[in-house]
C-alpha positions as CSV (number, residue, x, y, z in Angstrom):
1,X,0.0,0.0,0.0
2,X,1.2,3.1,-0.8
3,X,2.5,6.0,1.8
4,X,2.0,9.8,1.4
5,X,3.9,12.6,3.3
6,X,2.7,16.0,2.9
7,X,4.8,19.1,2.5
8,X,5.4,22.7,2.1
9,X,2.4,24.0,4.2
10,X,2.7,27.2,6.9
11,X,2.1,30.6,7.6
12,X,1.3,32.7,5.3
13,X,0.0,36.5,4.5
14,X,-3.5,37.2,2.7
15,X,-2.8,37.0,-1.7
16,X,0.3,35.3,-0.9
17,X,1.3,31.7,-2.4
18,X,2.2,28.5,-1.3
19,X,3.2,25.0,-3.0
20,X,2.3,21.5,-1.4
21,X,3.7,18.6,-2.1
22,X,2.5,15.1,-1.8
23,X,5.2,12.6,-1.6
24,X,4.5,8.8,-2.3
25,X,6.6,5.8,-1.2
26,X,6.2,4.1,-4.4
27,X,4.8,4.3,-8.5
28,X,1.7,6.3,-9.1
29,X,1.7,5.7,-12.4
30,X,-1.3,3.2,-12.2
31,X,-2.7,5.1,-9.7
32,X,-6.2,6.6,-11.2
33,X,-7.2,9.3,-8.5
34,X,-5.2,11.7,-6.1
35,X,-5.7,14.6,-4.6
36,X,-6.3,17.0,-1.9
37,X,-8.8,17.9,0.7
38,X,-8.8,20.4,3.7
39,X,-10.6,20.2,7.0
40,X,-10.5,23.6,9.2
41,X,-11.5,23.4,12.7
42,X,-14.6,22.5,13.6
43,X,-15.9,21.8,9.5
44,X,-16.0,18.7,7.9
45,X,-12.6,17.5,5.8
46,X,-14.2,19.4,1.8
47,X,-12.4,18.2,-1.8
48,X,-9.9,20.6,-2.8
49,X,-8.8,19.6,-6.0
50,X,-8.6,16.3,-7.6
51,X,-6.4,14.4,-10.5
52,X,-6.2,11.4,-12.5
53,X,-3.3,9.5,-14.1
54,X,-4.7,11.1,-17.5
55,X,-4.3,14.8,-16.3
56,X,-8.3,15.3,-16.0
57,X,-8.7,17.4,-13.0
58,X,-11.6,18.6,-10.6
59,X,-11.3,21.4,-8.4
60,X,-13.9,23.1,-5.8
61,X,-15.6,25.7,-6.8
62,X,-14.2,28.2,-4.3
63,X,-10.4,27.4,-5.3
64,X,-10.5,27.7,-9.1
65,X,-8.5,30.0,-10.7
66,X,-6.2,30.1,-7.6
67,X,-5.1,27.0,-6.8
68,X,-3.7,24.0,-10.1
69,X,-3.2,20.4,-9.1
70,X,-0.4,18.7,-10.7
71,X,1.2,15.6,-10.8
72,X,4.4,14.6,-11.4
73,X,4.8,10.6,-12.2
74,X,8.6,10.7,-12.4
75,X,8.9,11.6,-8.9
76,X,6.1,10.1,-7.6
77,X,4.4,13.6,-6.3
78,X,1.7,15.4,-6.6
79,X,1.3,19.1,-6.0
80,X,-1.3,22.3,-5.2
81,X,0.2,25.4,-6.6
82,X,-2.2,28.0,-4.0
83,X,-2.4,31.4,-5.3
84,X,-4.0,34.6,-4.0
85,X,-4.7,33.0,-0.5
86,X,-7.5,33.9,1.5
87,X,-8.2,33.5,4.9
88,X,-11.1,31.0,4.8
89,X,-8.4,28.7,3.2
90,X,-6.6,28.2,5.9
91,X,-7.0,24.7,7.1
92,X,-5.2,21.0,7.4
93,X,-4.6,19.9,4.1
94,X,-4.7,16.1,3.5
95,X,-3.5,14.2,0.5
96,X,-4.8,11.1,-0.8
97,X,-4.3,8.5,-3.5
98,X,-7.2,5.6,-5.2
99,X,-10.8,5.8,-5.6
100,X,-13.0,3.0,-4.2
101,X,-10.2,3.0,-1.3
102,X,-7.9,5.5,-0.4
103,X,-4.9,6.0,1.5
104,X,-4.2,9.5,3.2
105,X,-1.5,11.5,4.7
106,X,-0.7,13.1,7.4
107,X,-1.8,16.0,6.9
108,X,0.0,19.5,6.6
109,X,-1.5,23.1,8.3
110,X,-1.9,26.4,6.1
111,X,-2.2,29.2,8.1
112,X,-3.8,32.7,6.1
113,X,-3.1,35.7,8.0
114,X,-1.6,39.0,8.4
């Protein structure tokens, strides 16, 4: 079974950027669906953006034009480029891998504020 490890979140000013990463222990070529969600305190954990091993991608509707999922099969990552960040973004962000039966990391905290 695959392993994640989730990078590159922190603190950061209002219409700043930030990049996370999504590290997995082994291929994802074959791997149809990955992605992120976020869960702030107190809220349930919401789809952030999602893509598949085709390059399709789905993102939430208050993210897009912001925030682009990537994925990188080379080195086994996937990423959220997070542009113009808002306060209400700031949250846990949680990476996953599969469909009918996911596997999820850790989790990493963005912080918006000034």
């Amino acid at each position: 079974q695959v392993q994640l490890v989730e990078s590159g979140g922190g603190l950061v000013q209002p219409g700043g950027s930030l990049r996370l990463s999504c590290a997995a222990s082994k291929s994802i070529f074959n791997i149809y669906s990955m992605g992120w969600y976020r869960q702030a305190p107190g809220k349930q954990r919401d789809l952030v953006a999602t893509i598949t091993n085709s390059g399709g991608t789905v993102y939430a509707d208050s993210v897009k034009g912001r925030f682009t999922i990537s994925r990188d099969t080379a080195k086994n990552t996937v990423y959220l480029q997070m542009n113009s960040l808002k306060s209400e973004d700031t949250a846990v962000y949680y990476c996953y891998a599969g469909s009918a039966v996911r596997t999820w990391g850790q989790g990493t905290q963005v912080t918006v504020s000034s």
